[in-house]
N, C-alpha and C positions, 0 to 999 in steps of 0.2 A: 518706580525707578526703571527708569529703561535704557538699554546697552546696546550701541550698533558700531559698526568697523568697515571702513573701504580703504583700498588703496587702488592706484594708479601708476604707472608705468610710461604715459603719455609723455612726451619732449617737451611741450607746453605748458607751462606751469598754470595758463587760465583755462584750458581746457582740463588738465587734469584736475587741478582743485575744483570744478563745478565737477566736474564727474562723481568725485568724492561724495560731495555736495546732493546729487540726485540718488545716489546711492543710500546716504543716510537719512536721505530725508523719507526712506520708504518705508522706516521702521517709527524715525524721531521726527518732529516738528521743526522743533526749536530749542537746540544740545543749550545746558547749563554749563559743562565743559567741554573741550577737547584737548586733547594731547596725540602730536602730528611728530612723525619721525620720518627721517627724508637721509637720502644720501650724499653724500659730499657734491656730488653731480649736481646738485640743484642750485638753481638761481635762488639764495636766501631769500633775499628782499621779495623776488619776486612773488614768490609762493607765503610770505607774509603779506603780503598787500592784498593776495587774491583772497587769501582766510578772512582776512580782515571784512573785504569787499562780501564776501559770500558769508560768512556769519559776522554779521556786526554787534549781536547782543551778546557773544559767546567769549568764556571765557577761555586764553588759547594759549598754549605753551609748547613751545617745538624745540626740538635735540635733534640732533643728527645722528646718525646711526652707520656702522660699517658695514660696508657693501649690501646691505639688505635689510628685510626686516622678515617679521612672522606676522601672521594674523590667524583666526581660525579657518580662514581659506586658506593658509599654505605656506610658504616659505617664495617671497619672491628676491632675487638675487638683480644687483646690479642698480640702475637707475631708476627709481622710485620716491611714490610718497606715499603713507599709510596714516590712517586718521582712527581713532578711537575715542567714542562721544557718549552723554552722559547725558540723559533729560531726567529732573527730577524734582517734579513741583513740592515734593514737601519737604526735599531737603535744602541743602545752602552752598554754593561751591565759589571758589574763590581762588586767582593766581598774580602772581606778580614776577619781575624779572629788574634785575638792577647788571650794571655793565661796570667793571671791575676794573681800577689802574692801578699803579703800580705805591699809589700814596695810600689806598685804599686799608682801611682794616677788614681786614676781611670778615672777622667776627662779628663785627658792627654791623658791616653790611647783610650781614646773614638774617641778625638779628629785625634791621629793620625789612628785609626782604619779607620774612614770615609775617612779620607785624601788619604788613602790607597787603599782605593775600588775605589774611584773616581779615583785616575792616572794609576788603571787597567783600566777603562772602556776607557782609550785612551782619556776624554771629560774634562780636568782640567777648574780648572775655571770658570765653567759650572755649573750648578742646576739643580740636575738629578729631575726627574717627581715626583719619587717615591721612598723609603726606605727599606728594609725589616730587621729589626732590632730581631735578637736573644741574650739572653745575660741570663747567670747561674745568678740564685736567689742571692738580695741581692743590687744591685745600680741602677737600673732601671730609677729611677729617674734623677741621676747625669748622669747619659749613654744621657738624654735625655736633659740634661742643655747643656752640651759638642757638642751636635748635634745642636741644634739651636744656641747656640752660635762659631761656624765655621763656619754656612751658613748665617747669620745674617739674616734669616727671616724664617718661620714655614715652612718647606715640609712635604710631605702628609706620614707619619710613619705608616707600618702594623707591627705587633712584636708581640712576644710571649715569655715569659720565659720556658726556656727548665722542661721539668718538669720528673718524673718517675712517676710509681706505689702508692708510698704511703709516699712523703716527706720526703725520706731517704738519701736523698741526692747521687741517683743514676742518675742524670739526667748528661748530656753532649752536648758539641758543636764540628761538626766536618767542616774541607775545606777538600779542597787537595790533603793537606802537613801534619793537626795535628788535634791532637784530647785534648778535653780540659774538666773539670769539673768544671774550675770556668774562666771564660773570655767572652768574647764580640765577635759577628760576623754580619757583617754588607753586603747588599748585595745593590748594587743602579743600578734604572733601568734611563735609557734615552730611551724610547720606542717611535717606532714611530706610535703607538697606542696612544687614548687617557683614561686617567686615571681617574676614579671614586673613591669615598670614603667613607664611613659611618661606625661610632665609637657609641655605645649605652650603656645604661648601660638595658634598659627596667623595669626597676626600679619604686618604687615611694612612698616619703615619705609619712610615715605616720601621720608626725606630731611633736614626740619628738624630740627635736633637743638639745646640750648643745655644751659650749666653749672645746675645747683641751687644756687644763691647764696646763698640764703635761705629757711630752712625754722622752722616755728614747730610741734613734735610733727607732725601731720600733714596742715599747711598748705605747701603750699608757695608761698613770698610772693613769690622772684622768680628769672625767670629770665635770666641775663645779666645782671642787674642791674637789669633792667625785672620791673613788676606781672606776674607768672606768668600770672592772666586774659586782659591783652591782649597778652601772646606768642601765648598760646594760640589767643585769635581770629583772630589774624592767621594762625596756620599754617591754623587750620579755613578761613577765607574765602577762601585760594591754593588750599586742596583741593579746595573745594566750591564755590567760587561763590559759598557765602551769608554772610548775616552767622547769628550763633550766637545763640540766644536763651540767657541765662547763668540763667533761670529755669528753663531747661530745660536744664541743662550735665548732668545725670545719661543720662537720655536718648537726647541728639544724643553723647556724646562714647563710645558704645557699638561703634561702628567707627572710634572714632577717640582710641583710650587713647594713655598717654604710658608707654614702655620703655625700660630700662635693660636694654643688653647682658649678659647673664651669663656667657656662653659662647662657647668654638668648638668642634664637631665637624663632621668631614669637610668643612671649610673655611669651612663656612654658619656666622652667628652665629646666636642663640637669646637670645631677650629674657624678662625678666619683666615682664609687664604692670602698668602701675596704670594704675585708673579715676579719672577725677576728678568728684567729685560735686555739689560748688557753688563757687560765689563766694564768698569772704571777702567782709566789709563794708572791709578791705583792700585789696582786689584781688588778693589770692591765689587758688588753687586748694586746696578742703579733700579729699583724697583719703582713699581706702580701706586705704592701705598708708604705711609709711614710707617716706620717700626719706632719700639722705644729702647734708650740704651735699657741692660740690665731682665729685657723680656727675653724667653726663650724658644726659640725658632724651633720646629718639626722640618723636619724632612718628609713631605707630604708623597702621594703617589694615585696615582685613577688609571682609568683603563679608558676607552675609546668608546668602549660599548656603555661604560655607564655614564660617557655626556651624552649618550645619543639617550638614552632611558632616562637620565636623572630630571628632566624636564617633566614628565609625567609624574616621577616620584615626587618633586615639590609640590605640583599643582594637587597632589593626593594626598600631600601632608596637611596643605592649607585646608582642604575639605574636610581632614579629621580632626583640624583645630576648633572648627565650627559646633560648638556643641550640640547646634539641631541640623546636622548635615541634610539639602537638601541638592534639589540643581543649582548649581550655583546661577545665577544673572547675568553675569559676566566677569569677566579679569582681567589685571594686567601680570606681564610677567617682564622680568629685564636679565638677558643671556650674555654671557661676557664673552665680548668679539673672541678674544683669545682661544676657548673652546672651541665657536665656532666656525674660527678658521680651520681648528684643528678637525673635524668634523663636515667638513664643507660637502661632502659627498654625500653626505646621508640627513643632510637638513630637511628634506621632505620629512623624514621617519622622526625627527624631531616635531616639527608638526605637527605630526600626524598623533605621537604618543601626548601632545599636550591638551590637544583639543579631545581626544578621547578623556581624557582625566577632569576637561574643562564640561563636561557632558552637550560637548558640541555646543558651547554657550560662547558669545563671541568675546577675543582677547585681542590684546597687543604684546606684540616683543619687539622689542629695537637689542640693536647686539652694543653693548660699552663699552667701554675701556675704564672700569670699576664699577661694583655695585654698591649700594646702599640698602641695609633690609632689617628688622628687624629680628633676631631668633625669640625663637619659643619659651628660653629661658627670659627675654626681659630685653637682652643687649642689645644697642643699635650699633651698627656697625660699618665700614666701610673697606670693601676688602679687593678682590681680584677670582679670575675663573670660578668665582660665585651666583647663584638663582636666585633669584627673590621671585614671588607670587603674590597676591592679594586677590582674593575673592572676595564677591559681593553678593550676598541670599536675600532673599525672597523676608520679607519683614513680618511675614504671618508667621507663627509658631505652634 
């Protein structure tokens, strides 16, 4: 199994995709997969057409990504395309993509999306190792009921919500064959590497916590029986001293998300994060993720310095999930936009702490607007300002 990584920056989408192209092909031949993340700036179609033209046997799934991406070369900012590819004659890889209306069930389609990548990978019937799950803002959640309920037990899920620029609804999913702004794209490995994994939030409550009383899809109207907003304020104003500007609730509420317990290992609880994004004209909080009535919210809190660290600390959790830690081969990792806006300054040192942790072995990051990952304890999960990792070792033991 062999791992290689290019991206490009070039204005031309056929010049930069062959660039990609000469670059990988000095490590790989003839990639089994790829997975391409690109910025709203890009010509979709076009840079689908050139993938297509330039690996035609390859199997290929693209997301878009906010204002930049990662690689283990660095952190590039602005207009780009990054490619992350996979040659591996003794394993099986397999992706699919379906494009999403408004008649759609979306469960259904999930379920046949999966069902779709696995009879490309030539492996039916079979339980691939691994997931790599993208899918436009909006079901995340049901994407991920539909996935565990076809495989009838948890496989290890990395994902990312496609995301743009500035929540404008510029974001997209590509293969192939199509390109999409609201649909699901699924990619499964059977590698004959072995597979690592670590899902964090790096999180940690402060203390206030209240019921989900009232939820409207995915507004959440109140908590404890009070406007969800001015719960909220009031916990931010005890935390910080300030009052909260709710024009700017996307923003300020970046160290300061609201969590639901999911777990216990080794006595520590482990949260999944959600972001809250605005104010209803209600006085709800309109979030990123679903909540359920009756679940109990945290009052989460982080620091600056540990999104800029916690990158390496996942990538090092994943490596200690590995029973036979070695170098790892390579990784993917998926950072949520939201951090790293908040963080923008010091993305190099994010970088730089991952690939240190990755032992200089080549990775991809796209920035989301949600994650998907599995934890430690078993869960899959779909959250906000969340890391996921997956590492791939060396198959000797």
């Amino acid at each position: 199994m062999r791992i290689a990584t290019s991206s490009s920056t070039d204005l031309n989408a056929a010049s930069a995709v062959k660039a990609i192209k000469e670059e990988i092909r000095k490590k790989i031949s003839s990639p089994s997969l790829m997975l391409v993340y690109y910025t709203e700036t890009q010509d979709v179609q076009s840079i689908k057409n050139e993938f297509k033209k330039q690996f035609p046997d390859t199997y290929i799934i693209g997301c878009s990504s906010c204002r930049g991406t990662m690689t283990d070369k660095g952190y590039v900012g602005g207009h780009n395309i990054a490619a992350w590819a996979v040659q591996d004659e003794s394993g099986a890889y397999g992706s699919a993509l379906c494009n999403l209306s408004s008649e759609n069930d979306v469960f259904l389609q999930a379920k046949l999306v999966l069902q779709r990548a696995i009879d490309s990978s030539g492996r039916p019937g079979e339980l691939p190792a691994l997931i790599t799950l993208h899918t436009t803002p909006g079901h995340e959640e049901t994407i991920l009921r539909a996935i565990t309920s076809e495989l009838g037990v948890n496989v290890p899920i990395i994902g990312g919500t496609a995301a743009d620029d500035g929540v404008s609804g510029n974001w997209s999913l590509f293969d192939s064959d199509n390109v999409t702004s609201n649909g699901i794209a699924m990619a499964v490995f059977f590698p004959s590497a072995r597979v690592s994994y670590s899902f964090h939030s790096g999180y940690a409550p402060l203390g206030d916590s209240a019921v989900a009383t009232r939820i409207d899809g995915r507004t959440l109207l109140e908590l404890n029986g009070q406007p969800a907003a001015e719960v909220y304020a009031n916990w931010f104003q005890n935390a910080t001293g300030r009052v909260i500007d709710s024009d700017d609730l996307f923003a300020q509420s970046t160290l300061f998300p609201l969590g639901r317990q999911t777990g216990i290992i080794h006595g520590m609880p482990y949260y999944t994060l959600s972001h809250p994004a605005s104010v209803s004209e209600d006085g709800g909080i309109q979030m990123f993720c679903n909540l359920g009535e009756g679940e109990t919210v945290h009052f989460m809190s982080g620091t600056t310095e540990m999104l800029v660290s916690r990158a390496g600390r996942v990538v090092d959790s994943a490596n200690d999930h590995d029973k036979n830690p070695r170098d790892p081969i390579g990784g993917i990792a998926i950072y949520c936009a939201g951090c790293m806006l908040h963080v923008k300054d010091s993305l190099n040192d994010v970088a730089a702490n991952m690939s240190l942790s990755m032992h200089q072995a080549p990775f991809i990051c796209p920035f989301t607007f949600g994650e998907q990952g599995q934890f430690l304890g078993g869960e899959i999960a779909h959250g906000n300002l969340m890391i996921s990792a997956v590492l791939f070792h060396k198959d000797e033991l």
